[in-house]
N, C-alpha and C positions, 0 to 999 in steps of 0.2 A: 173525341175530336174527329172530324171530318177532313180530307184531304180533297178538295175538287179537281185541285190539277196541280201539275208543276212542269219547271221550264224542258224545253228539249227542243234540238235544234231538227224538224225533220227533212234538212237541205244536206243532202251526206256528198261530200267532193273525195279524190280521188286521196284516199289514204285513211279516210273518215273510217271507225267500225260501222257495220252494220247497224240500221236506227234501230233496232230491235235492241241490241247494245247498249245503244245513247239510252233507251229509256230503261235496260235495266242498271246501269252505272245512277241515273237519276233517283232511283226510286233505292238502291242499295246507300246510295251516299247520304240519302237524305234520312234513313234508318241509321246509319251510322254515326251522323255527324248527333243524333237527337232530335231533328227537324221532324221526323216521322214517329211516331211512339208508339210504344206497344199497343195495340187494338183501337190505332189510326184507320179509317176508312183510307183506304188510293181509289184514285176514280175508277169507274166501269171500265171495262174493255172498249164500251161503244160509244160513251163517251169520252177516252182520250183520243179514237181511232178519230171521229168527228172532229174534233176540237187542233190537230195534228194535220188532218188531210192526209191520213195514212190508212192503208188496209186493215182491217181488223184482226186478222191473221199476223201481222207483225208483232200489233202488241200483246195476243194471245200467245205466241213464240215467251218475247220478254216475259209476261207474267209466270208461264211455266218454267223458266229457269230459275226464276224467282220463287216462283213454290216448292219446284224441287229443291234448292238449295234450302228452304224453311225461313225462309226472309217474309214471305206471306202467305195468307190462307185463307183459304173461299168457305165462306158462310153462308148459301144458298141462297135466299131471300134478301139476306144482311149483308151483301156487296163480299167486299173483298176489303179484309184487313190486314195490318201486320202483326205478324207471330205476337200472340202471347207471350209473356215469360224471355220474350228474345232477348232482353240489357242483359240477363247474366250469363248470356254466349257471345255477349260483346266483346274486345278485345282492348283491356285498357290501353287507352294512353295512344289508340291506333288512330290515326287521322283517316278523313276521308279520302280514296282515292277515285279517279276518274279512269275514262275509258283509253287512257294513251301513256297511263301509269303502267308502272312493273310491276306483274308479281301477283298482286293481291286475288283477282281472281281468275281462276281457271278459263283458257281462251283468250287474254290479253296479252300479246305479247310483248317484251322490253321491248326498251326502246332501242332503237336499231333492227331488230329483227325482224322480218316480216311476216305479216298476221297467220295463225293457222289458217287452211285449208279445208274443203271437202268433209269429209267423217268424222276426223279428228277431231277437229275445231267446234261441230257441228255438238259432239259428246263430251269435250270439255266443258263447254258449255249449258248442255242439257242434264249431266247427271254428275259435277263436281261432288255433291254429298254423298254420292253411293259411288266411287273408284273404284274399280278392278284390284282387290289385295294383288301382291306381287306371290303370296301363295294361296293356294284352295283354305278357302277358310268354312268349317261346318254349316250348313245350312246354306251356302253359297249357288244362286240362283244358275242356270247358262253352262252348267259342268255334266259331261253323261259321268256313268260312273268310270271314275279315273282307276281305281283298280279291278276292272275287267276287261280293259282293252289288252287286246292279243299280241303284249309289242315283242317277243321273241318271234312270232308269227312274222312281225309287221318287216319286222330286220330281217329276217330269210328274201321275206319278199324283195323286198329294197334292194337287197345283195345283189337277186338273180337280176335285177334291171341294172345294177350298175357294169357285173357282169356281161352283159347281152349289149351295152350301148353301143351305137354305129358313131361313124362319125357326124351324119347329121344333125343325131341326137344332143351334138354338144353345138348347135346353133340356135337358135330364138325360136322359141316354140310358137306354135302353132297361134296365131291369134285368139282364133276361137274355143281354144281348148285340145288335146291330146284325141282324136280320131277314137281310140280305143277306148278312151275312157266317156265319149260324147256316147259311142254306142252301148256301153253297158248299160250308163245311167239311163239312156233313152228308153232302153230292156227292161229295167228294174223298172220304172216308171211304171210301163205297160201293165206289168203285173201286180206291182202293189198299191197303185194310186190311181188305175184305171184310166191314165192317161197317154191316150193314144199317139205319138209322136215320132217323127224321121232323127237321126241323130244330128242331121243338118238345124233344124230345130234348138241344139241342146248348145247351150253358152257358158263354156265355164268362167267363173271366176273367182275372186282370192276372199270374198264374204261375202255378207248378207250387204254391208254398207256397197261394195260394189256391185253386188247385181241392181241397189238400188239405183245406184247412178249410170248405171247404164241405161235402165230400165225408162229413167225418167227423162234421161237425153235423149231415147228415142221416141217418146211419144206423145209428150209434153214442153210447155215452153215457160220461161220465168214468168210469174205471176199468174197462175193459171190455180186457179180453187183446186184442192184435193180433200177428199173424206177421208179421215182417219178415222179407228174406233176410239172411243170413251168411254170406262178407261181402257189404255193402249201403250205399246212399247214408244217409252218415253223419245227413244234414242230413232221411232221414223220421223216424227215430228219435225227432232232438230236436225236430219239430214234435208226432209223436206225443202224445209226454212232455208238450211245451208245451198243449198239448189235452187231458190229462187221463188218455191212455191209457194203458193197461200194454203197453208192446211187448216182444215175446218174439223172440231172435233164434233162425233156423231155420235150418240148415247147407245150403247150398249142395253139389253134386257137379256130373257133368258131365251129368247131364239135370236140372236146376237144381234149382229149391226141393224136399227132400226132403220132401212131405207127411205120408207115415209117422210122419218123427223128429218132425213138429210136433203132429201127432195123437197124438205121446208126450209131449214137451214142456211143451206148453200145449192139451191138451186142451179147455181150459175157453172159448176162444178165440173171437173172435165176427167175423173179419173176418183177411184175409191183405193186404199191399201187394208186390207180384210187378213182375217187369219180365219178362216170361216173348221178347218180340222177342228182345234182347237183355239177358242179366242183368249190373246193374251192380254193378260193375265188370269183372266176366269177360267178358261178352260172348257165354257160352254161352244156349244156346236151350232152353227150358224143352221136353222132349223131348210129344209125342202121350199116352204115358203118363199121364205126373206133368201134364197136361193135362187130361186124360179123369177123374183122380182128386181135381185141385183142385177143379173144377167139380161134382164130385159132391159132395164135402164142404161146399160151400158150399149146396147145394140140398137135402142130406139135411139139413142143421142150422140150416135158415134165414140161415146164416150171410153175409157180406157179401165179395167181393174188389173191391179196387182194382187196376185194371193200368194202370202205368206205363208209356207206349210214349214214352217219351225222345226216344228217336233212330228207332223203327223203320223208318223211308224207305230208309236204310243198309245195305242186307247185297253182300254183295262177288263170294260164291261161288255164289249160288243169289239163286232171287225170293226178295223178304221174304215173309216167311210171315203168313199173316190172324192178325188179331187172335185175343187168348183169347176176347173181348166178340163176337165173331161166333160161336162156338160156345158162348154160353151161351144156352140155352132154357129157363131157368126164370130171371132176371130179375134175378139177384144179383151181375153184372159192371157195375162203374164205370170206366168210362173214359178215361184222363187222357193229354193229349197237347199239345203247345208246337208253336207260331210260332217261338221263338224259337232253335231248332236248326237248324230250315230256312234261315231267315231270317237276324236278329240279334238279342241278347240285349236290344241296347235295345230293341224291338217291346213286350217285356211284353205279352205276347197268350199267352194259351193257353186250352184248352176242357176241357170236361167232358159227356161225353158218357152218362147214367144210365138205367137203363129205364124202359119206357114207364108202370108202375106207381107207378114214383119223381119224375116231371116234378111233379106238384102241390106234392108237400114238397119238393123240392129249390128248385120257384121260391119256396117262402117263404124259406130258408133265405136261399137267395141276395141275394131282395132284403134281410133284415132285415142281413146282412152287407155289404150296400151292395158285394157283389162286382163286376166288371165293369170295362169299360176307355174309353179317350178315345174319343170317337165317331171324328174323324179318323183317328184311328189305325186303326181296324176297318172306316170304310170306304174305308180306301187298300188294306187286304189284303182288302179285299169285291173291288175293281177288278181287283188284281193279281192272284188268282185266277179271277174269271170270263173273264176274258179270255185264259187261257193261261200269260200269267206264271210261274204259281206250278209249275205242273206240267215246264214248259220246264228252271225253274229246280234242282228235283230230280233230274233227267236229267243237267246240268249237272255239278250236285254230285256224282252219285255217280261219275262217270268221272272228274272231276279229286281225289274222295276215292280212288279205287282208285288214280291214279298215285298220290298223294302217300303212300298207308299203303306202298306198294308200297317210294318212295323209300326212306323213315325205317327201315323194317323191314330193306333190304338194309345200310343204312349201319351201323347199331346193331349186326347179326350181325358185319358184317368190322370193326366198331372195338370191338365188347365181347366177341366170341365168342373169338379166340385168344386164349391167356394168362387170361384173366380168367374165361372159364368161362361169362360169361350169356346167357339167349336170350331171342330176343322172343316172347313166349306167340303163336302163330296166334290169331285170330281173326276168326269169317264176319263180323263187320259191326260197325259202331257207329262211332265217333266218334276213338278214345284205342287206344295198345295198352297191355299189359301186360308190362312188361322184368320177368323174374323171377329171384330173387337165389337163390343157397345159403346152406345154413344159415353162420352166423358174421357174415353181413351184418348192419349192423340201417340198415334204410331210413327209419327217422326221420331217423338222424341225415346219413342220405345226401340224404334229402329237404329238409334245412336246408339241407346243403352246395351242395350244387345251387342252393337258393335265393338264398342270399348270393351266387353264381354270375352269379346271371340268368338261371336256368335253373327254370322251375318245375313240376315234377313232385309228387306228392302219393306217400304210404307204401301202398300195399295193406295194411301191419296194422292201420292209425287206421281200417281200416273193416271191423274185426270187431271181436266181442266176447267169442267164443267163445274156450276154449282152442284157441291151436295154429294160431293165424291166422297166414297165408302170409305167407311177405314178400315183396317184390316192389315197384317202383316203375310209379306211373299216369303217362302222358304223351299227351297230342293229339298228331297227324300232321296236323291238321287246315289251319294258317295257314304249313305248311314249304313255303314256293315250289317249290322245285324240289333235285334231287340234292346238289347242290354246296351248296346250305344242310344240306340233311340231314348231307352226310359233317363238315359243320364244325363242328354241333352235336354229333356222336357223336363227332369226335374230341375236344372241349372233355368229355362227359361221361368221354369215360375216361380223361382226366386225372385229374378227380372222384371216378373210383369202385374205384381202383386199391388193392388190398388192403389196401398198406403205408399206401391215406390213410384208411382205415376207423378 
């Protein structure tokens, strides 16, 4: 059965959800109630955008909530249907609910309360089926390794600054970031990622979600086309989206973001978000090339990039490679880079680093967004870095990352590779590898099972949008101690992943 269309109101008034919302409450309600059925066609992206008077980008937003949650899934050629096999993850006896109900899905708020916000809202909404466990769970993506951080180090340090504070120190810190800590990061920059900068330049702030909003208040306006990668981290998408922008997903190969296909795409485009160190989730490197041609596209069209360097401290087989932002010379690279990879996720520390043209309007921005982080906190990694620490600590990690990718990668090949067929994608650097499946897998639902497991791995399809998205399951190497955890973990997943349990 075929789906051409269904209703949606796209007039949004003041209290209204976002139409991106209206149409995924539509299309989830109508799966729920029965109206939709398993391996139902739902219209095109371009034909409900059409048919709507709405952006295209809105309803590619809704459809990817909807994919990631596993309500539907893209068939390449064959449209877009609803999950397979979905009635028996129905929930008897549950009625449909709507966009102004409680409860039922992630990012709705009761009634009375008012709607989430910003990031938040933005991540409720794009990755409800992959949550954050409330502890580190094995194979857990976004974790450095949590038992090698220096935290008797970390507490010394901490002491000597609470010890040392003035009285100033206990007023509202610095808009832009703690002075001492603008200037080391500026330092370390210099030397590890080739990128040249003043520390008036260097913007702290409390994540990745807010350098993005800063980032995108300064140089962009609602409704303005953005390129994303495909596939690509799910969670810039729905901040994009949350922000007001049209993001356009741009097909990924193995010299990364294909700039051509986006210059075909969305021409109209005012701004690209790249991970060009390593691209995530591939981990491939945005080749000299398609380097040399982003950079021009952005400078012949005034246009704006963000680059995401995540993880870049990480490459395995070769030095990491300098930033894009050190070979931009005409002023149109933004920066964005975490503490919290290095380090640990609690830190909530990361920077934004913008040209020297952008320093005035970004510092408005910044402050009117009251972006920034705890004084303590910035000047324990003000300490921990000028003194060595920090740097020591890199070193550190990347030799006990290269045994531990090393361990997981041999374990995974000799308990998944005979009989079963799957490899672990190689890759120079980053954090996670890439276990990639054959066609007939579907890693959703491998990625549940794993999960009820205690085992948590994430789908590579939930992070495309594109027809014809890979399958494949995401996993860290990052927290597996040593061999003999690796081989017990790969023998427990290919219990898991065994044809006959597909």
């Amino acid at each position: 059965m075929t789906i051409d269309s269904f209703p949606t109101d796209p007039a949004t008034t003041a209290g209204d959800p976002p139409i991106y919302r209206q149409i995924y409450w539509q299309v989830r309600n109508g799966i729920e109630s029965g109206t939709l059925k398993p391996g139902d066609r739902v219209p095109s992206v371009r034909a409900l955008a059409k048919e709507l008077g709405i952006a295209r980008g809105t309803v590619e937003t809704a459809y990817a909530v909807l994919n990631g949650e596993g309500w539907i899934q893209s068939r390449g050629q064959a449209g877009t249907v609803v999950t397979p096999g979905l009635a028996t993850r129905r929930q008897a006896g549950r009625r449909p609910a709507g966009p102004r109900e409680a409860g039922p899905a992630p990012g709705c708020p009761a009634p009375g309360c008012p709607a989430p916000t910003g990031s938040d809202a933005a991540l409720e909404s794009d990755l409800p089926m992959w949550p954050r466990p409330k502890t580190p769970m094995p194979l857990q993506m976004g974790l450095p390794a949590l038992d090698a951080v220096p935290r008797k180090l970390w507490a010394r340090l901490g002491a000597r600054c609470l010890r040392g504070m003035r009285l100033h120190d206990l007023s509202y810190p610095a808009t832009a970031g703690l002075d001492a800590l603008r200037e080391t990061t500026a330092a370390y920059l210099q030397v590890s990622r080739g990128l040249h900068c003043t520390p008036s330049q260097v913007f702290i702030t409390s994540g990745y979600h807010q350098s993005m909003q800063v980032a995108t208040s300064a140089v962009l306006s609602p409704q303005d086309a953005v390129w994303v990668e495909d596939p690509g981290y799910p969670p810039t998408r729905a901040l994009l989206a949350q922000f007001g922008m049209d993001w356009r997903a741009v097909p990924v190969d193995e010299q990364g973001l294909d700039v051509a296909a986006g210059q075909v795409l969305a021409p109209q485009a005012r701004a690209a978000v790249v991970t060009p160190a390593h691209q995530s989730p591939l981990s491939l490197t945005l080749s000299p090339a398609r380097r040399q041609a982003l950079l021009a596209w952005a400078a012949e069209g005034e246009r704006w990039i963000v680059e995401d360097d995540y993880d870049g401290e990480y490459r395995y087989v070769s030095r990491p490679l300098p930033a894009l932002a050190s070979r931009d010379t005409a002023g149109r690279v933004l920066y964005a880079g975490t503490f919290s990879k290095v380090l640990f996720p609690g830190l909530r520390l990361s920077y934004l680093v913008v040209p020297p043209a952008l320093v005035p309007r970004v510092e408005r921005v910044h402050a009117l967004l009251g972006a920034g982080a705890p004084w303590l906190t910035q000047a324990t990694l003000a300490l921990f870095m000028s003194e060595g620490h920090f740097a020591r600590h890199i070193q550190r990690m990347r030799r006990l990352y290269t045994q531990r990718r090393s361990d997981m990668a041999a374990a995974l090949d000799a308990a998944l590779g005979p009989g079963l067929g799957l490899r672990v994608e190689p890759q120079p650097g980053g954090m996670h590898m890439v276990l990639r499946l054959p066609a007939g897998y579907d890693d959703r639902a491998l990625a549940l099972r794993l999960r009820e497991a205690g085992l948590y791995a994430q789908p590579l399809s939930s992070w495309s949008s594109l027809p014809g998205a890979p399958l494949g399951l995401l996993m860290s190497f990052t927290n597996v101690a040593d061999r003999e955890q690796a081989d017990a973990l790969a023998a427990r997943m290919r219990l898991l992943l065994r044809p006959e349990v597909v």
